[in-house]
VMD Tcl script that draws the C-alpha trace (Angstrom):
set ca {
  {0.83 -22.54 18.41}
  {-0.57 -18.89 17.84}
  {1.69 -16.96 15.61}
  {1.00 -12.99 15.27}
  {2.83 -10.50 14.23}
  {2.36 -7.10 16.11}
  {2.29 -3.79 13.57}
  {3.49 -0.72 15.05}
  {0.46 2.15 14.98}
  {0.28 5.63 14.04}
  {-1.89 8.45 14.29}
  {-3.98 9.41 11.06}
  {-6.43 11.90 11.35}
  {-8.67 10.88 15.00}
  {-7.64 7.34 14.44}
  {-4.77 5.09 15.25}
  {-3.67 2.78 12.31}
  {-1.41 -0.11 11.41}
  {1.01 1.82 9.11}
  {4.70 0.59 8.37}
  {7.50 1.55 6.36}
  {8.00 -0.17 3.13}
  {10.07 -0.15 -0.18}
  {8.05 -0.23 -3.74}
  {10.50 -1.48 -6.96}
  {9.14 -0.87 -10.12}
  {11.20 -0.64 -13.79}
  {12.49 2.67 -13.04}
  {13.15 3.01 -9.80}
  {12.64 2.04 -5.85}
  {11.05 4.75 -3.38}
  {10.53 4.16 0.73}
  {7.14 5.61 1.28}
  {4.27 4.45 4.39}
  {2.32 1.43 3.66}
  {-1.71 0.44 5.62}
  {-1.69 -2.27 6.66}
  {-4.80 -4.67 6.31}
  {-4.66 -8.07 7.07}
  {-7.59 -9.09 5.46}
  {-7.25 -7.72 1.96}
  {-6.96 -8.81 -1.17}
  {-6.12 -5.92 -3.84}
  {-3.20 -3.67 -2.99}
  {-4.14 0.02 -3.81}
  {-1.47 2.43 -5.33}
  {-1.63 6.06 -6.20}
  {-1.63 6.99 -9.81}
  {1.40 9.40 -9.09}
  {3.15 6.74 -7.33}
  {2.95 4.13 -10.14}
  {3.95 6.42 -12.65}
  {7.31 6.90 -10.65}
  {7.54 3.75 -10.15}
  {7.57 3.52 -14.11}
  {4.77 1.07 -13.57}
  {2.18 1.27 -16.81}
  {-1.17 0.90 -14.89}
  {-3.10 1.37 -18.19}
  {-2.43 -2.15 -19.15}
  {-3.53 -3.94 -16.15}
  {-6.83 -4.92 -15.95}
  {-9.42 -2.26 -14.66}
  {-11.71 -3.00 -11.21}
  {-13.89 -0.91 -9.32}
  {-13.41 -0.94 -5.66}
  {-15.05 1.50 -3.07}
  {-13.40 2.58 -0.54}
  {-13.98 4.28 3.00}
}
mol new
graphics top color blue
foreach p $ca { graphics top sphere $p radius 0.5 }
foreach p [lrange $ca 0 end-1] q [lrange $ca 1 end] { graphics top cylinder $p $q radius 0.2 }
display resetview
């Protein structure tokens, strides 16, 4: 049986991408922002700015190196 799940895309920049509406909870608080969507991943990137709203203390986690783009 093939399963799939379809992601609704949007225009960024010349590009359409798989970008969806999501819901972040941290300590302090929830926000609704836009989340990419890539299958194939393995790391989940957030902003600075949004962690620290979040209340999330990204200084304790450990530190890797990914390039991007």
């Amino acid at each position: 049986m093939n399963r799939s799940i379809v992601f609704p895309y949007k225009k960024l920049f010349s590009d359409f991408v798989p970008i969806i509406d999501i819901k972040i909870r941290g300590p302090k608080r929830t926000i609704e922002t836009e989340g990419f969507v890539d299958s194939g991943a393995s790391t989940t990137i957030v902003q600075t700015k949004i962690a620290e709203r979040l209340g999330i203390d990204y200084t304790k986690g450990r530190r890797d190196f990914t390039m991007i783009g």
